[in-house]
SESEPA-857460 format. One record per residue (C-alpha): residue in three letters; x, y, z. Coordinates in steps of 0.001 Angstrom, whole numbers, plus 524288, in hexadecimal, padded with zeros to 5 digits. Each point is the difference from the previous one (the first is absolute). Layout:
<nodes>
ALAXYZ...
</nodes>
This chain:
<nodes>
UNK6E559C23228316CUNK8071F7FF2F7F195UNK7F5EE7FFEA7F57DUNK7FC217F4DF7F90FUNK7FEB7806777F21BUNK8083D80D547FE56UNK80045808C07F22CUNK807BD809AB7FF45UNK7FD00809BE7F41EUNK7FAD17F5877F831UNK7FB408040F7F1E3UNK7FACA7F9287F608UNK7FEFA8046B7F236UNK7FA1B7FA3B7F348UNK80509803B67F189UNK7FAF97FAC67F4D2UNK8043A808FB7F431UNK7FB6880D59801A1UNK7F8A77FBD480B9FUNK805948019F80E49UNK7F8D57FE4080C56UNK804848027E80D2EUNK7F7DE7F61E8067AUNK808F48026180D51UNK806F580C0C8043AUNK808AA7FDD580AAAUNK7F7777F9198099AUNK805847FDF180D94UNK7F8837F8C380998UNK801347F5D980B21UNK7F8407F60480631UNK802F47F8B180B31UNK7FE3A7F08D8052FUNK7F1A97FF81801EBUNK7FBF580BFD7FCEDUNK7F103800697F6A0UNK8044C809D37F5CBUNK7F4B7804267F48FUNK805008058A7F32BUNK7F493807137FB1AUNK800E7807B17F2DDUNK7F6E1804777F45DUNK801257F7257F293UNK80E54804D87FA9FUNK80650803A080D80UNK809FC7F7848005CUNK7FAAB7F7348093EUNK802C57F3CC7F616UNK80B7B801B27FC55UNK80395802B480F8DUNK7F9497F0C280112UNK807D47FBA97F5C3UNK80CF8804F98071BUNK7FC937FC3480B14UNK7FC757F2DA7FD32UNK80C9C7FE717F879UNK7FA687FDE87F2C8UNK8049B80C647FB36UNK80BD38084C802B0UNK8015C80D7A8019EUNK80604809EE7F5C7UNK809C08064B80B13UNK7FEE08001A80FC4UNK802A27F38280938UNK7F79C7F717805A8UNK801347F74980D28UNK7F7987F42080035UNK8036F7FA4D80E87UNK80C7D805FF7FFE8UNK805C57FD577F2FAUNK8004B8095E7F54AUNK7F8857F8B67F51CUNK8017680C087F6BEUNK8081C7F9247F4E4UNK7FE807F28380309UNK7FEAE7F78D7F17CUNK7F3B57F8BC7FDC7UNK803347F24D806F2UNK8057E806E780D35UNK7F30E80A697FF75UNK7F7C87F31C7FD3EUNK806EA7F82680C96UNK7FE0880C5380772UNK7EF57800817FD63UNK7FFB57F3918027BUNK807717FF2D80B45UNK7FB9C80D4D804FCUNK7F247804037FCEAUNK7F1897FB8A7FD89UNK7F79B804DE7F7CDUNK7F0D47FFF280076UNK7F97B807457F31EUNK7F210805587FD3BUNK7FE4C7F4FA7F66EUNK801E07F2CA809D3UNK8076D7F6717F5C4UNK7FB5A7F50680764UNK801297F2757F6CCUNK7F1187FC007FDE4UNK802337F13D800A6UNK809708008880B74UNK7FB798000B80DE0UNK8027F80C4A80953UNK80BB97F7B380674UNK805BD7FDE07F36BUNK7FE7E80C9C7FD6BUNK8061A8063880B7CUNK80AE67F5187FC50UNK8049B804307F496UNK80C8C80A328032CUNK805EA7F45680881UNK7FCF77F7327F4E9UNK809AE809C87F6B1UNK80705800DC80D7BUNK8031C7F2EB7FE92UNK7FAA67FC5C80EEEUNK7FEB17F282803E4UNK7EF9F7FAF87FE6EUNK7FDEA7FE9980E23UNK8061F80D1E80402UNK7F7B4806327F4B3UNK7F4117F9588050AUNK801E78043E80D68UNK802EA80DD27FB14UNK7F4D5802A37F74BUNK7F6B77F8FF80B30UNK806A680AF980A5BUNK7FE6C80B0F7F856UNK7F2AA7FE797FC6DUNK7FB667FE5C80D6BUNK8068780AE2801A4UNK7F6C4807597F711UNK7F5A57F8E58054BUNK7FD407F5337F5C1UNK8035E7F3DB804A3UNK7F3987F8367FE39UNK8018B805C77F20DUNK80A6A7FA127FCADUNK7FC2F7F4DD7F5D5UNK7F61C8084B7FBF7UNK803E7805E07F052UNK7FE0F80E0A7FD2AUNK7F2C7800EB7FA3AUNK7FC217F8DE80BA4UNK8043180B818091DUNK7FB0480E837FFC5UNK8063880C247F9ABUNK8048C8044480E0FUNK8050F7F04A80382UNK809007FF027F38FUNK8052B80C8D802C7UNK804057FA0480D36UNK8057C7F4BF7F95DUNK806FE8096B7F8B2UNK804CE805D080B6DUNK804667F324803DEUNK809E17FDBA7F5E5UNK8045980BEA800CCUNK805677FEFC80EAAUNK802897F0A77FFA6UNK80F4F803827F9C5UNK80061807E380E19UNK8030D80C9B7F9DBUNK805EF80B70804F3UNK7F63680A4D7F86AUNK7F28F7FC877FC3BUNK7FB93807BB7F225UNK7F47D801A47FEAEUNK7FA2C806207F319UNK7EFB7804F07FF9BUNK7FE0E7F3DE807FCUNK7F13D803748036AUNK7FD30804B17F1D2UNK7F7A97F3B77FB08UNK7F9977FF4880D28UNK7F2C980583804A7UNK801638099280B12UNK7FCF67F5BB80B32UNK80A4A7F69D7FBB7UNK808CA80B8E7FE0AUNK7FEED802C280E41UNK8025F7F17F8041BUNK80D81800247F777UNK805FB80D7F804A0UNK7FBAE7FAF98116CUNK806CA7F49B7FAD8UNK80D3E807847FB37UNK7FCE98086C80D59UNK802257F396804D9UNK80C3F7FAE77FA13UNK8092480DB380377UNK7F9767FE0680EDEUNK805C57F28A7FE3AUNK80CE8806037FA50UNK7FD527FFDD7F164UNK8058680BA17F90BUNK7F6F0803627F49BUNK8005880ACC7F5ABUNK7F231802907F829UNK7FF68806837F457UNK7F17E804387FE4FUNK7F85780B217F94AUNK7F5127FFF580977UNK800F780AA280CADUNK7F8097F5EF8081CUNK808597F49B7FCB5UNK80BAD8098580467UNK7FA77804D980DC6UNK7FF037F0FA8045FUNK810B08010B80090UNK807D48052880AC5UNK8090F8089E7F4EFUNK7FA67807697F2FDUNK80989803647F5D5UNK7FAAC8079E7F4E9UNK805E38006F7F2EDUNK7FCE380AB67F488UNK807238029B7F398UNK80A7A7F66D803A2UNK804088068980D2AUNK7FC1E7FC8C80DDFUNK7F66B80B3280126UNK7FD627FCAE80F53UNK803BD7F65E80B3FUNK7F62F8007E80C3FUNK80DB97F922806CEUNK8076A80E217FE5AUNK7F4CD809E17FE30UNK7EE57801338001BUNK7FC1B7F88C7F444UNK7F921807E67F780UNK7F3507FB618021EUNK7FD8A7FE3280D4BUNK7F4CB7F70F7FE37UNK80A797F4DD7FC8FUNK809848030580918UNK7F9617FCDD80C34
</nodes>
């Protein structure tokens, strides 16, 4: 099966004056179509600016990367902006729900900057949180719903633009350990479904709940339990 994202010695490096960071260094990894890949990684790994890259809101300093086949390395700002869009969700520790707006407004809001017609919207955003389990919920406004239910709504928007990669950055991190568990069954839930989802946590537990574990250190892939035993064993099973 081709892979849905591809990098191919991708680097990244920072300079500010007398001040260079290698926050990449040549990083080479695949994941493919519905695979449940976590990115785990001390503070300062690299595992950020790996997000960033591969959420096309940054680009990389040297190297090549495939989102979906095309090689969104050098694309400008506008074409890297059509290709998020287009391409990716994004759910975030922080859930940037709007306070006054309902959960189906919420989960509306990419196909309202998608330009999508209301009633397609509606019918979108009313799918895709029954999809995550929340359709009762839907008129309901966040600080009507639970840490763990606007982190599903999050969810939500993030796959109601039917994206080919789901991003998904310390999503259980503002969550107690009980609704932690109900989000990461959920994502379990989405790759079984066909979902492809890449998780960028710090937490080993949070990392043993996918069905790939990528470590990163000092800006390098330090281990991949795809090619060879993770290094802690614990989080590879």
């Amino acid at each position: 099966m081709t892979p849905i994202i591809e990098l191919d010695q991708i680097s990244k490096t920072y300079d500010s004056g007398e001040v260079r960071v290698d926050a990449l260094r040549a990083v080479s990894l695949s994941v493919r179509k519905g695979e449940f890949v976590a990115v785990i990684g001390p503070s300062g790994s690299g595992k950020s600016t790996l997000l960033g890259i591969l959420g096309c809101l940054d680009r990389p300093s040297g190297g090549h990367y495939r989102l979906d086949g095309q090689d969104v390395s050098s694309l400008d700002d506008d074409r890297l902006a059509a290709v998020r869009n287009r391409k990716l969700g994004f759910v975030f520790q922080q859930f940037h729900l709007l306070p006054r707006t309902t959960a189906e407004q919420n989960v509306e809001l990419p196909l309202v900057y998608a330009g999508v017609h209301p009633a397609e919207r509606r019918a979108r955003a009313a799918q895709a949180l029954a999809r995550v389990g929340l359709a009762e919920r839907r008129r309901h406004l966040p600080n009507q719903l639970s840490g763990g239910q606007q982190q599903r709504v999050a969810i939500a928007r993030a796959l109601v633009t039917r994206p080919a990669v789901v991003l998904a950055d310390e999503p259980t991190g503002n969550l107690d350990s009980h609704a932690s568990q109900e989000i990461m069954r959920l994502f379990a839930e989405l790759v079984a479904e066909g979902s492809t989802l890449v998780l960028i946590t710090h937490e080993r537990e949070v990392a043993s709940c996918a069905g790939r574990v990528i470590e990163v250190r000092d800006g390098r892939v330090q281990a991949d339990s795809l090619d060879a035993p993770f290094l802690d064993q614990s989080v590879a099973r």
